[in-house]
N, C-alpha and C positions, 0 to 999 in steps of 0.2 A: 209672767210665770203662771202657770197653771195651778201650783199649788199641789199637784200630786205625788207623793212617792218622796217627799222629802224629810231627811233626818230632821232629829230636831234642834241638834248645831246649824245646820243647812238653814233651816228657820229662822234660827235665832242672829246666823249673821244676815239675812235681809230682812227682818225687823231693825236692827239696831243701824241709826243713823250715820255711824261713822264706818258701817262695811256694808252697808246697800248699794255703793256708785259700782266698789266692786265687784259684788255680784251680779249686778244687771247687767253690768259689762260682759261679765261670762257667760249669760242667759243669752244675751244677742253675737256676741262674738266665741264662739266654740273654739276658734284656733289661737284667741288668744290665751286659753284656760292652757289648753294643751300646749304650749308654749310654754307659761309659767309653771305646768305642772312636772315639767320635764328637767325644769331649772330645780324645783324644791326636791325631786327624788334623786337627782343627781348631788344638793347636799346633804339629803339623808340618809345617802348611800358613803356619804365621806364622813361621817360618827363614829366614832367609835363604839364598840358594844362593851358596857361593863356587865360582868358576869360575877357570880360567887356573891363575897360579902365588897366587893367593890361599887355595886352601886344598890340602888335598894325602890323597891315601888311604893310609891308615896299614896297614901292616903287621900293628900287634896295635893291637884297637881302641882299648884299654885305655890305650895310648903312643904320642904321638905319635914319628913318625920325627925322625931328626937334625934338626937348623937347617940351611935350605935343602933339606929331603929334597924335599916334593913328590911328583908323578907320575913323573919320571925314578928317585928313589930307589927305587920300589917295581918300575917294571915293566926296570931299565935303563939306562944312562945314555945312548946312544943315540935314543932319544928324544925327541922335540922336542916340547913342550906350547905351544899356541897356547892364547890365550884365545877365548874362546867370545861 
């Protein structure tokens, strides 16, 4: 790899030893990216969407916010989430 134009997730998974075999795979093999990637928007397109106070964006992905955090807990309490 060249090293140009890449995120720095993109980075950070061919630094890290246990996702570099897969990424060089996809650096040398193009059809097989686009094969897997066709697999993972196909189950991202099978999610469901929580809207309103049904789901809520988290702070760190990794944990969820408090019980009742929600959209008020990350941007504010102030306010006011409508559902959608």
């Amino acid at each position: 790899m060249n090293r140009q134009g890449l995120f720095t997730s993109d980075q950070g998974l061919q630094n890290d030893e246990r996702t570099r075999g897969i990424v060089n795979r996809f650096v040398t093999d193009q059809m097989a990216f686009f094969e897997r990637f066709v697999v993972a928007m196909m189950k991202m397109g099978q999610l469901g969407v929580l809207t309103g106070n049904q789901g809520e964006i988290r702070r760190r992905y990794g944990v969820r916010n408090s019980v009742g955090g929600g959209l008020g807990s990350v941007v504010g309490e102030d306010v006011k989430v409508s559902a959608v």
